[in-house]
N, C-alpha and C positions, 0 to 999 in steps of 0.2 A: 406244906410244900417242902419238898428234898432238900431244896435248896436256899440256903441259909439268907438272911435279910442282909448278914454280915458281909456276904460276899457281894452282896448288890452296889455299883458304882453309886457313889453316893454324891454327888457333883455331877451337874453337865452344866454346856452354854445353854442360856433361854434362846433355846431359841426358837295370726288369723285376720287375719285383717283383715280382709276384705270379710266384712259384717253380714252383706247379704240381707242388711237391712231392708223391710220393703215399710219406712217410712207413712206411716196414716197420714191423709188429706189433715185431720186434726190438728196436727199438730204445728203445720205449720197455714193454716186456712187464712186467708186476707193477709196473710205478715210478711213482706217482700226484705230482702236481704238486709242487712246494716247495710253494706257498701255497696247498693242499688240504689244509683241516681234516679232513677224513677221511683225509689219507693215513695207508698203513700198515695199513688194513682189505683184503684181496684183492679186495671190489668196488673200493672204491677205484681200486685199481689200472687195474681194467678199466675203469673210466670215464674214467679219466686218457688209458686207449688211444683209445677211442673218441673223446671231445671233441677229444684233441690231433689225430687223424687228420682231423678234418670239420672242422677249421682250419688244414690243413696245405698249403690251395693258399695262404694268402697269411700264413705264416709265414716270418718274415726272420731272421738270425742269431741275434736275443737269445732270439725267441720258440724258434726250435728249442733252444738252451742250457738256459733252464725248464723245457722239455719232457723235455728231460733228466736233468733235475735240478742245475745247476752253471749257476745265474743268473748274466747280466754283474752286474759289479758297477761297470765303466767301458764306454761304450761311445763312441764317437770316428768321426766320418764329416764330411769335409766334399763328399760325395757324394750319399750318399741315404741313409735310415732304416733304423737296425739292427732297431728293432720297426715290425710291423702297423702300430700303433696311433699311432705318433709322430709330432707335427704340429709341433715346438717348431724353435727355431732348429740351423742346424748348426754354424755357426762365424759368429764376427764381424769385419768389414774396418773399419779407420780408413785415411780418406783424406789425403794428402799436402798435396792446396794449403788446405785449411781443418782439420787433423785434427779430422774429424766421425767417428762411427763408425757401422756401422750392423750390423745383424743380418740374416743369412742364409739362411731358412729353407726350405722345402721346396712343392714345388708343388701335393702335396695329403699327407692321412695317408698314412705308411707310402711317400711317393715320391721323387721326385729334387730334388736340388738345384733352387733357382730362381736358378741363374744368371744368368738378364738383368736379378736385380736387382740382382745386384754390377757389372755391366755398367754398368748406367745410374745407379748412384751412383758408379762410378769413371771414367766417361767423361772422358776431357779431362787426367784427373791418373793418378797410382799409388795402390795400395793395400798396405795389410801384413794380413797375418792374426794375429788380436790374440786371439782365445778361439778355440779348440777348442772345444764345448761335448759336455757326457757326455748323453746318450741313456737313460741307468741311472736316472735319478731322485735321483741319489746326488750329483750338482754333483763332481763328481772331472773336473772343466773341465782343459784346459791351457790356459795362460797362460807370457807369455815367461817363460824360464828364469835366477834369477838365478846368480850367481856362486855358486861353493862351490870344492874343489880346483883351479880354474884358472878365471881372470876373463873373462867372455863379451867382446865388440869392440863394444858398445853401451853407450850412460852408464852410468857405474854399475856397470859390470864385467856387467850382464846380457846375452844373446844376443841376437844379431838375427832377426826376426821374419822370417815368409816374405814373399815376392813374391806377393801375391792372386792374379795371375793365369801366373804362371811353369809351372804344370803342366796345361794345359788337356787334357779329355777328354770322349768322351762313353761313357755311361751308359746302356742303356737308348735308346740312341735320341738323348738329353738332353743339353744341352752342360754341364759340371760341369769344377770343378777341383781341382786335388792341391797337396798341401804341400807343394813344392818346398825342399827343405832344401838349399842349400849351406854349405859347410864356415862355419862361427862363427852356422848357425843353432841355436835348441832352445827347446823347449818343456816344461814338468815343472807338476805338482803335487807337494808336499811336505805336505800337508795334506788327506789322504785319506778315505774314510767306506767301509769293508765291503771293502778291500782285502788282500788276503792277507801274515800278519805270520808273522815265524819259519817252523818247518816245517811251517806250513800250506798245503794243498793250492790250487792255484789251476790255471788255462789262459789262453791268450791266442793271437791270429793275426791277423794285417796283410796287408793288399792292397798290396803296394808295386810302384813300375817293377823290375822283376829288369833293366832294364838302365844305371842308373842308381847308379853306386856308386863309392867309393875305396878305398882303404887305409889311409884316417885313423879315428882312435879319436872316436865310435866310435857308427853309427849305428844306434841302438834303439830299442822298442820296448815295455813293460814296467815290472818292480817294481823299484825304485832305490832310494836311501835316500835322509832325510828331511832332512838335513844336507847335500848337494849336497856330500858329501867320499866317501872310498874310506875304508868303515870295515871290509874284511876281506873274507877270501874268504867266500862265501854270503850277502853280507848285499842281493847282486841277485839278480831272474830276469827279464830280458827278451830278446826277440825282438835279434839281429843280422843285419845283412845288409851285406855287404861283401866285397872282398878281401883286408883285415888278417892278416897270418901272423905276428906277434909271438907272441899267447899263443896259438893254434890254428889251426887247417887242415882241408880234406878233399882230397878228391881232383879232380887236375887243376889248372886256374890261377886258380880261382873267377870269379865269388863266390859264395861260400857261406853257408846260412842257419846261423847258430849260436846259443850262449842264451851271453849277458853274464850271469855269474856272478858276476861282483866280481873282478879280479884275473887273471883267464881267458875266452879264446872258448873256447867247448870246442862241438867238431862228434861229440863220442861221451865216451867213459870216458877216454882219454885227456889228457893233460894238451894235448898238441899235436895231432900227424896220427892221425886217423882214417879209411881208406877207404874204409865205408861212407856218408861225408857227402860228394856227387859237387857240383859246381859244377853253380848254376843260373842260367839267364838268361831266362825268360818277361818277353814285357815285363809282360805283368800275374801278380804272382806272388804265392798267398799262404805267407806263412811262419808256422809253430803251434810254440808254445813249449808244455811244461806240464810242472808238476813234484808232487811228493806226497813224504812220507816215502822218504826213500831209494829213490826212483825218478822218472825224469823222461823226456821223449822229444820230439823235434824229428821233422814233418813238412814238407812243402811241396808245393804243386803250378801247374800251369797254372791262373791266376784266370780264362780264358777258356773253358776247356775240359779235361774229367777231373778224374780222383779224385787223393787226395791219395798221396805216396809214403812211407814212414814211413822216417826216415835213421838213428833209433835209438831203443832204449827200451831200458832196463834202469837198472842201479843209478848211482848216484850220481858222479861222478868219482873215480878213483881216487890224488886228491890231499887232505892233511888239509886241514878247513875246511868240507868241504862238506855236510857228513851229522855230525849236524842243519844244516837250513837257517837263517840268520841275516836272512831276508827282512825290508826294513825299512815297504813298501805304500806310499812314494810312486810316482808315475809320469812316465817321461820319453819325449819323443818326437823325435828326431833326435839326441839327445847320450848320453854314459856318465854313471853314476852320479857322477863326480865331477865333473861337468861339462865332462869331454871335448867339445872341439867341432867336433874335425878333420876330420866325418867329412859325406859327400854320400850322399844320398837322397831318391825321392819317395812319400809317403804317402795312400793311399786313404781306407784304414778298417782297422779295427780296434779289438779288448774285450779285456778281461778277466773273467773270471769267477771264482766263486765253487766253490770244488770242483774236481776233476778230471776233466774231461770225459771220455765213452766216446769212441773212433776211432768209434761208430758215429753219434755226435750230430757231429762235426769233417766225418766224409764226408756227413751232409746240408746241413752249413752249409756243405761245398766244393760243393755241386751248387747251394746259392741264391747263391754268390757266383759260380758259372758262367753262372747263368741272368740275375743280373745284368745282361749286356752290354756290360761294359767296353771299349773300344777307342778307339785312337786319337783325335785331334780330326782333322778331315779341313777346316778353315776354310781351308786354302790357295786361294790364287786362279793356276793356272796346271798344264800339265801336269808333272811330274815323271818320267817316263816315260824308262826308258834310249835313248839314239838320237833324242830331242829335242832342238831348240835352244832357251835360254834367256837370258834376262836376267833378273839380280837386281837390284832396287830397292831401296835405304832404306824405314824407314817412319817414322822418327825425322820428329819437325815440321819441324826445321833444314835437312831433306835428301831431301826426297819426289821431285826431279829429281835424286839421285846413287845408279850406280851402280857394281857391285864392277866397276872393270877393273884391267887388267895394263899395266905401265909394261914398253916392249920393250927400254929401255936399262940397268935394272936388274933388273928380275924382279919388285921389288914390287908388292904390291897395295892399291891404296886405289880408295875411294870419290869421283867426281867425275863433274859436271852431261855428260850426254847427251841428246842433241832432234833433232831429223829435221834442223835445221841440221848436227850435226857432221860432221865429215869421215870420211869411210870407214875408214880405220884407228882411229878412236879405236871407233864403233860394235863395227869387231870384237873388239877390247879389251872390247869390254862384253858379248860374249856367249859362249856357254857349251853345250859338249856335255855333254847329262847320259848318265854311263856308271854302269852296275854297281857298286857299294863296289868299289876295289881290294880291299880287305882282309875284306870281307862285304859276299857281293851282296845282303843285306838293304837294305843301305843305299846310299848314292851316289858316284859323286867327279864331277867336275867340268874338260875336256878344255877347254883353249883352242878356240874355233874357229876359229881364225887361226895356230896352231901349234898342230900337232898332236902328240899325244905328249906332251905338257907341261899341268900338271894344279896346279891349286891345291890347294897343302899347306901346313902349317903346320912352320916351323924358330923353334923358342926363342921358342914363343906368336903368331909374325907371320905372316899370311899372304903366301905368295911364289908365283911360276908355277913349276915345277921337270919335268925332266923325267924320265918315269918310266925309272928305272933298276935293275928289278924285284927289289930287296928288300922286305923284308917291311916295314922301316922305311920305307920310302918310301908303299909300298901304304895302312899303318896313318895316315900322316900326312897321304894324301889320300883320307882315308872319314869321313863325313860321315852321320850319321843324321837324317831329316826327321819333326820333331813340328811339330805346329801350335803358329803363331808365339805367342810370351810373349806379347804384347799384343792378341794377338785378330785381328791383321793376317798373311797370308802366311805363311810358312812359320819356324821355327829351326831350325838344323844342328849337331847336337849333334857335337864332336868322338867317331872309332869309338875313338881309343886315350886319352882323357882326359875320359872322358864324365861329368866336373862342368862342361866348357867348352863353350861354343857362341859360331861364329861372330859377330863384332860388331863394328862399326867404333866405333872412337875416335881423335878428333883425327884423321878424314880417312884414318886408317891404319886396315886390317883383321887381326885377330889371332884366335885360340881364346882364351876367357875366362870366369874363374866373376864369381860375384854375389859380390860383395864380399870376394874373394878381397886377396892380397898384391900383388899386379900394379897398377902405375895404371892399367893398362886394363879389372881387374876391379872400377873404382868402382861401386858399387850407381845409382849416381844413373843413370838413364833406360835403364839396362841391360835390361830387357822390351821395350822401345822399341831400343835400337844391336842388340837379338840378332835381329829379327825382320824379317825378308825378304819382300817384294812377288815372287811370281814372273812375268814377263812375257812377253812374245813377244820373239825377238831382235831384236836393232838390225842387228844383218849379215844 
């Protein structure tokens, strides 16, 4: 590159609803409503069928659960409405430069997020997500997660709150966003109303990224206890999703959906491997927990597309502690019962319910979370297209004229000012063949266009130019997965083999990095802003 490392500033500040379900007779045949005073008379029954069926085009997860018989009794979306009927807030954001907060709500009953209004109340600044708000009627809200068996990295030993806008997607058509959990985020209620205690029957299932995960303990979903400590085996049952092999497994190299038990991931009867629990990776995936008297069973499927796959059902773990269950009915969402907080995920939606669901009520709530329309956010500004050339722009305030180049005398890579003045070697330093993922041609890597063969990867979190020298480590360390940028701008590049990190420049240098992770480079401060990428035309 022309231009010298020397001269580079070496300081800056951090800074679908309506389902269209057509309902089978089956499912809900002789079962008249919960909250039908006549239930339990055989008309009953049949009128239960009837009304449920001629309300089943614009019946949404809780309503089909009622329908059921096994009402939510939490229900959780910072997306769009679990019921018909719900008009109320989703979730609530406080802002950075004035902490104001504001409330989230929906753009008509029963519809999607109104994101433009977190939009234009966090313009300019950052936001955190400060309530969860329950959909149940029941206030079993999540709010940040204090301390209990290990101290969260926010004042007070509590966890850190999410990124507002770190999981963007759309819905339905609708720009909406997800709970972007990284490692020392979590959210919990301790302080529950109609949540399932001891070995009573309950269910539950989560919309989350299936490709967004670690191996840290321990990202859940579900019933926790109420003391934010590990008080024995049974005394959880929530949703897991992860690659954690300490206390369980399935098959393959995950990650896999398992149920946080207290003390065990268990993917079947087993105390450890199970082979009917196969590793899943949808990016939109839902995972189903449920348990009853000495029987419980884990599903999962494609949240975009298809029915659910059932990974196991039968009895209880075959370790003592578990049968009877010691349920305690708080709820947590990124963390483990003891406030484990090592662990990365991103979160849609997701309930709990009252009872234990039929498979047949689960597979109509997997067809209205199919018909949902989850996908991607596509707000990028540039082609992405294998066999294009590119440049990557900043989008951080500091640095809207620096882009990612290649220094030719060391390999490294940083961020510095490009303009139709510079000289022709520094241009090609700034641009970019977009090729195939080496390692999953789902996703990307990124060829010099000025030395070919040599691709930006990441060595010990830094990004360098290297050349490909077709190992599998190599391949993995130059793949790159594109979500629409954390901040609303361009594109993020989620690292393919450490996918809690995405590319981000700090202090001038470019590295793979989580949100507020151990790394100085993973400082939380303007991290949605250093992760997010301008795609452009080349400069060569």
């Amino acid at each position: 590159m022309s231009l010298p490392l020397s001269r580079l500033r070496r300081a800056r500040p951090l800074a679908v609803l309506a389902s269209g379900l057509a309902l089978t007779t089956a499912l809900f045949s002789g079962q008249a409503s919960a909250d039908d005073p006549a239930a339990g008379s055989p008309s009953a029954g049949r009128h239960a069928v009837a009304t449920t069926a001629a309300a089943a085009a614009t019946s949404l997860p809780c309503d089909l659960y009622a329908a059921g018989g096994t009402p939510c009794v939490a229900a959780h979306s910072t997306t769009r409405a679990l019921y018909s009927s719900y008009n109320g807030p989703l979730y609530q954001v406080k802002r950075a430069s004035d902490s104001a907060t504001r409330d989230i709500g929906l753009l008509g009953a029963g519809g999607y997020a109104d994101a433009a209004a977190q939009d234009s109340f966090c313009a300019g600044t950052s936001c955190l997500i400060t309530i969860i708000y329950d959909q149940s009627g029941r206030n079993n809200r999540l709010t940040q997660a204090p301390p209990g068996g290990f101290s969260g990295p926010a004042a007070g030993g509590y966890d850190n709150l999410a990124d507002a806008t770190a999981a963007p997607v759309t819905v339905g058509g609708h720009k909406a966003y997800g709970v972007f959990v990284a490692p020392g985020t979590g959210y919990r209620n301790n302080n529950t109303n109609g949540v399932a205690k001891g070995d009573q029957p309950e269910g539950m299932y989560a919309v989350l990224d299936g490709t967004h995960y670690n191996g840290g303990c321990c990202f859940d979903y579900g019933n926790a206890e109420t003391n934010s400590r590990d008080n024995g085996n049974g005394t959880m049952e929530a949703i897991y999703f992860g690659n954690n092999k300490v206390w369980g497994y399935g098959a393959g190299n995950g990650p896999w959906v398992m149920a946080d038990l207290e003390n065990g991931l268990f993917s079947g009867v087993n105390q450890r491997y199970n082979a009917g629990n196969p590793s899943v990776s949808h990016r939109f995936l839902t995972a189903v927990v449920k348990g009853e008297p000495n029987h419980w069973s884990i599903r999962a499927g494609d949240a975009q597309a298809g029915s659910l796959s059932t990974y196991y059902n039968g009895v209880r773990p075959n370790v003592p502690g578990y049968n009877p269950m010691k349920k305690e009915g708080a709820i947590i969402l990124g963390i483990g019962g003891d406030n484990s907080h090592g662990a990365a995920g991103t979160f849609y939606e997701g309930v709990m319910t009252s009872g234990y669901p039929s498979d047949a009520t689960e597979n109509a709530v997997q067809a209205n979370i199919d018909s949902a329309g989850y996908a991607t956010s596509t707000s990028g500004t540039g082609p992405l297209t294998p066999g294009s050339k590119i440049s990557l722009r900043a989008t951080t305030s500091c640095c809207t004229s620096d882009y990612i180049v290649h220094d030719d005398a060391d390999s490294n890579v940083v961020i510095a000012p490009v303009s139709a003045s510079s000289p022709p070697t520094t241009k090609g330093d700034a641009t970019w063949t977009v090729r195939a993922g080496l390692s999953n041609s789902a996703c990307l890597s990124f060829e010099s266009a000025n030395q070919s063969g040599r691709y930006l990867r990441h060595s010990n979190f830094q990004l360098h130019l290297g050349a490909d020298d077709g190992t599998s480590g190599f391949a993995q360390d130059a793949t790159f997965c594109p979500e629409a940028g954390h901040n609303g701008q361009g594109y993020s590049f989620r690292s393919a083999n450490y996918p809690s990190d995405y590319m981000r420049h700090y202090s001038y240098n470019v590295y793979i990095a989580g949100q507020g992770g151990s790394h100085t480079w993973d400082n939380a401060t303007s991290w949605s802003d250093d992760t997010s990428w301008a795609v452009g035309q080349p400069w060569a």
